[in-house]
Backbone as JSON Lines, residues from 0, in Angstrom:
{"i":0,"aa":"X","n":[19.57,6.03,24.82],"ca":[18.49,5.74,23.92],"c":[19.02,5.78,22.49]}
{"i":1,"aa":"X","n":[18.63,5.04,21.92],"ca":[19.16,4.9,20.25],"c":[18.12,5.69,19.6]}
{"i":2,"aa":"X","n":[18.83,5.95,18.43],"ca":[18.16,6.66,17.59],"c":[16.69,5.54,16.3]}
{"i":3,"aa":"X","n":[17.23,4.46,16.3],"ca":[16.0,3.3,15.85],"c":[15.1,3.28,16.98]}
{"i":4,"aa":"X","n":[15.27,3.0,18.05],"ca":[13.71,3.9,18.77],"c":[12.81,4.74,18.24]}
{"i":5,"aa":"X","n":[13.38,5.97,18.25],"ca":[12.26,7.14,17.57],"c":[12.33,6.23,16.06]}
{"i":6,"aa":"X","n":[13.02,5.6,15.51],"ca":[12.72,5.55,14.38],"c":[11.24,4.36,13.87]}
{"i":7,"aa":"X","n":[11.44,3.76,14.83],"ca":[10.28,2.72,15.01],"c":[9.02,3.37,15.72]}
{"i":8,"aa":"X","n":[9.09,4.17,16.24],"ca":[8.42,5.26,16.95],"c":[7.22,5.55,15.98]}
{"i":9,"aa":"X","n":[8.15,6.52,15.11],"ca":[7.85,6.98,14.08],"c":[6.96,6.39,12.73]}
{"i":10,"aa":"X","n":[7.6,5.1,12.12],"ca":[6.86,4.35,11.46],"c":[5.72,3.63,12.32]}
{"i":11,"aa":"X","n":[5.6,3.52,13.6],"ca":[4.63,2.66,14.18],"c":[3.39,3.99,14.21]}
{"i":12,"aa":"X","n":[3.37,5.05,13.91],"ca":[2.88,6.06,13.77],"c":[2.43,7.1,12.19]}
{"i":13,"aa":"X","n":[3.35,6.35,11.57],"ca":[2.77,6.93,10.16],"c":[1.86,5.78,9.53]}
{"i":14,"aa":"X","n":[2.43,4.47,9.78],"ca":[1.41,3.24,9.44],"c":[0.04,3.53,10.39]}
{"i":15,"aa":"X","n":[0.22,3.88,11.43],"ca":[-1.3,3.8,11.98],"c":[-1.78,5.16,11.5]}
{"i":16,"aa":"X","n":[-1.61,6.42,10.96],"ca":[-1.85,7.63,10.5],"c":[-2.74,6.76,9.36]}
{"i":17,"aa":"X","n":[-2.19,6.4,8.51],"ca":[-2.64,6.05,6.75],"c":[-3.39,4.75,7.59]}
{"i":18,"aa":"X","n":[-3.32,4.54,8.12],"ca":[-4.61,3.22,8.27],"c":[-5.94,4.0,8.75]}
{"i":19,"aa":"X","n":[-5.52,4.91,9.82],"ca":[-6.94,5.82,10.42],"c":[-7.6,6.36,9.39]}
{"i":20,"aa":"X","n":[-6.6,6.99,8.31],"ca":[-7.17,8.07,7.38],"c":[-8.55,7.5,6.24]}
{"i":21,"aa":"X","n":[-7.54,5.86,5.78],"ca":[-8.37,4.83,5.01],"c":[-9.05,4.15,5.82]}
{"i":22,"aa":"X","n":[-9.43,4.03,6.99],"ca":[-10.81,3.53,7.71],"c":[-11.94,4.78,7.63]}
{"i":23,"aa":"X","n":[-11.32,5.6,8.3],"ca":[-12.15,6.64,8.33],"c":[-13.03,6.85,7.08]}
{"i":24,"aa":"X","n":[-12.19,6.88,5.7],"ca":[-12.78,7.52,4.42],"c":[-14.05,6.49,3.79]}
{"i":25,"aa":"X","n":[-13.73,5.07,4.85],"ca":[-14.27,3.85,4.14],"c":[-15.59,3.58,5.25]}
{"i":26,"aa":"X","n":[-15.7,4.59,5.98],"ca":[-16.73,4.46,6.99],"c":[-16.68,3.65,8.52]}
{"i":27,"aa":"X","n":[-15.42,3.53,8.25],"ca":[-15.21,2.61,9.66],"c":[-14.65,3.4,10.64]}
{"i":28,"aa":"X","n":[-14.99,4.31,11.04],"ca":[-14.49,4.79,12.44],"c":[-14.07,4.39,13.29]}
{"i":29,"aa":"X","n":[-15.56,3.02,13.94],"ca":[-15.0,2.35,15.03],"c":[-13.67,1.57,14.91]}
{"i":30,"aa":"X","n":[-13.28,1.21,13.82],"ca":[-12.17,0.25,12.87],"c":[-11.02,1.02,13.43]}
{"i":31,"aa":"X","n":[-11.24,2.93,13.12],"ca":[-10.13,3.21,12.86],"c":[-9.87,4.08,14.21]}
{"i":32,"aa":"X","n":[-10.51,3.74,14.94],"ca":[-10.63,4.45,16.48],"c":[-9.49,2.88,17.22]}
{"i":33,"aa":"X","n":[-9.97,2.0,16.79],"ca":[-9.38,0.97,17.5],"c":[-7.89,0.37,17.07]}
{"i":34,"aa":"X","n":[-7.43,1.14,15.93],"ca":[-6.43,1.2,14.92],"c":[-5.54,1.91,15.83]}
{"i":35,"aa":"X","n":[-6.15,2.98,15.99],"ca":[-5.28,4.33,16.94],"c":[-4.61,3.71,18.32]}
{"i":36,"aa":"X","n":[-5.84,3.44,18.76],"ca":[-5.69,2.9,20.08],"c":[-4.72,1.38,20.39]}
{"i":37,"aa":"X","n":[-4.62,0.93,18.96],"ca":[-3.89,-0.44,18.9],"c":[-2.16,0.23,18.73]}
{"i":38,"aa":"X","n":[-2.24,1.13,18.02],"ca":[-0.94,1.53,17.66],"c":[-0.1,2.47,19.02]}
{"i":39,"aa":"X","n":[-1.29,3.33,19.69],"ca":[-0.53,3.65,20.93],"c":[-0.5,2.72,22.24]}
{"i":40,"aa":"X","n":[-0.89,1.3,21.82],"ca":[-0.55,0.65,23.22],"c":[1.01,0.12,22.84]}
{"i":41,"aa":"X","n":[0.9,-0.2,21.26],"ca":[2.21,-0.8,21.15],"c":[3.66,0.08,21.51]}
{"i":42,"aa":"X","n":[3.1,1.28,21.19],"ca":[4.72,2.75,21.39],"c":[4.44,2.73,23.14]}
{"i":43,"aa":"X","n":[3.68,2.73,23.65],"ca":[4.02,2.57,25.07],"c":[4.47,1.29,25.75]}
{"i":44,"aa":"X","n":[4.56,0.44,24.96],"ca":[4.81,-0.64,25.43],"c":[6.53,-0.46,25.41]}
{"i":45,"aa":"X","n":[6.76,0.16,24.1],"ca":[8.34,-0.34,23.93],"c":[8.67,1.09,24.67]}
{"i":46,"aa":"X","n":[7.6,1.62,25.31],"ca":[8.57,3.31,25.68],"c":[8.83,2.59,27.53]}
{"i":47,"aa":"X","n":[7.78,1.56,27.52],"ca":[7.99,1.36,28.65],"c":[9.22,0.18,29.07]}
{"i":48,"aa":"X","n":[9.55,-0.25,28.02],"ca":[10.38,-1.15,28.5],"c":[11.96,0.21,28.06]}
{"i":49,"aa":"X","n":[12.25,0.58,27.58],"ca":[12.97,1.91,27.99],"c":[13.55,2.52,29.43]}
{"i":50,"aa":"X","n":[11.71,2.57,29.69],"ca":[12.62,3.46,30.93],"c":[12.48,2.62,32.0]}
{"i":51,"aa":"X","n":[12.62,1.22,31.74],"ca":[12.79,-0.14,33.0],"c":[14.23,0.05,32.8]}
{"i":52,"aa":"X","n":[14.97,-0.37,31.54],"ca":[16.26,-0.1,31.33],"c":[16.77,1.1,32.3]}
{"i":53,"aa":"X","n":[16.22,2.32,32.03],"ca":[16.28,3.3,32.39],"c":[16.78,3.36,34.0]}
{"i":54,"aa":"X","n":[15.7,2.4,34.76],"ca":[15.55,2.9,35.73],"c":[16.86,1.58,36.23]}
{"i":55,"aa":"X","n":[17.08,0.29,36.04],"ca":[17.85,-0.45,35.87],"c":[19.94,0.53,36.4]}
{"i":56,"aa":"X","n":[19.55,1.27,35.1],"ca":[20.82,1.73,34.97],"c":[20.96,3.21,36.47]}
{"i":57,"aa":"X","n":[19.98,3.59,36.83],"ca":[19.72,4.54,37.88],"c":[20.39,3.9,39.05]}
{"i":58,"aa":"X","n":[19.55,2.37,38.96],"ca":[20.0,2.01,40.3],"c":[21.47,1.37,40.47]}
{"i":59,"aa":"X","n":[22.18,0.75,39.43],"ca":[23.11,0.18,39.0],"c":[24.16,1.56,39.58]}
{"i":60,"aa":"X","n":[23.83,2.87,38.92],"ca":[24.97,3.9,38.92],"c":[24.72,4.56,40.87]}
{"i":61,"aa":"X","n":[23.94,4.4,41.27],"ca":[23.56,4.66,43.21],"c":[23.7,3.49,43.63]}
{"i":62,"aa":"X","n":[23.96,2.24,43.17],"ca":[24.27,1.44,44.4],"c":[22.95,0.88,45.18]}
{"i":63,"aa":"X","n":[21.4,1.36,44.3],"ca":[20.49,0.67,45.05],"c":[19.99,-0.8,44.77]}
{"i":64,"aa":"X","n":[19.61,-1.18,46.28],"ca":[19.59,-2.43,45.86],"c":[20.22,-3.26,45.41]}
């Protein structure tokens, strides 16, 4: 795993922090409920293509398949 992972991780998480904070203050909850929820489909998306790699290299090093 590289270290620009967490680092994209990270900014994909402080940008959605300061977006929740300024929906929220501006009355949009639902805005900033769906902000949240937009920003953790995207970190699971790339966490999931990770541990495909992941699992890729599992089977590569056992010989499965």
């Amino acid at each position: 795993m590289d270290v620009d992972l967490i680092f994209k991780i990270a900014a994909v998480g402080i940008v959605v922090a300061v977006l929740h904070q300024i929906l929220v203050r501006s009355g949009r909850e639902e805005q900033a409920m769906m902000t949240t929820l937009a920003g953790l489909i995207v970190v699971l998306m790339m966490i999931v293509y990770e541990i495909k790699d992941l699992f890729d290299v599992i089977k590569n090093v056992f010989g499965l398949w």
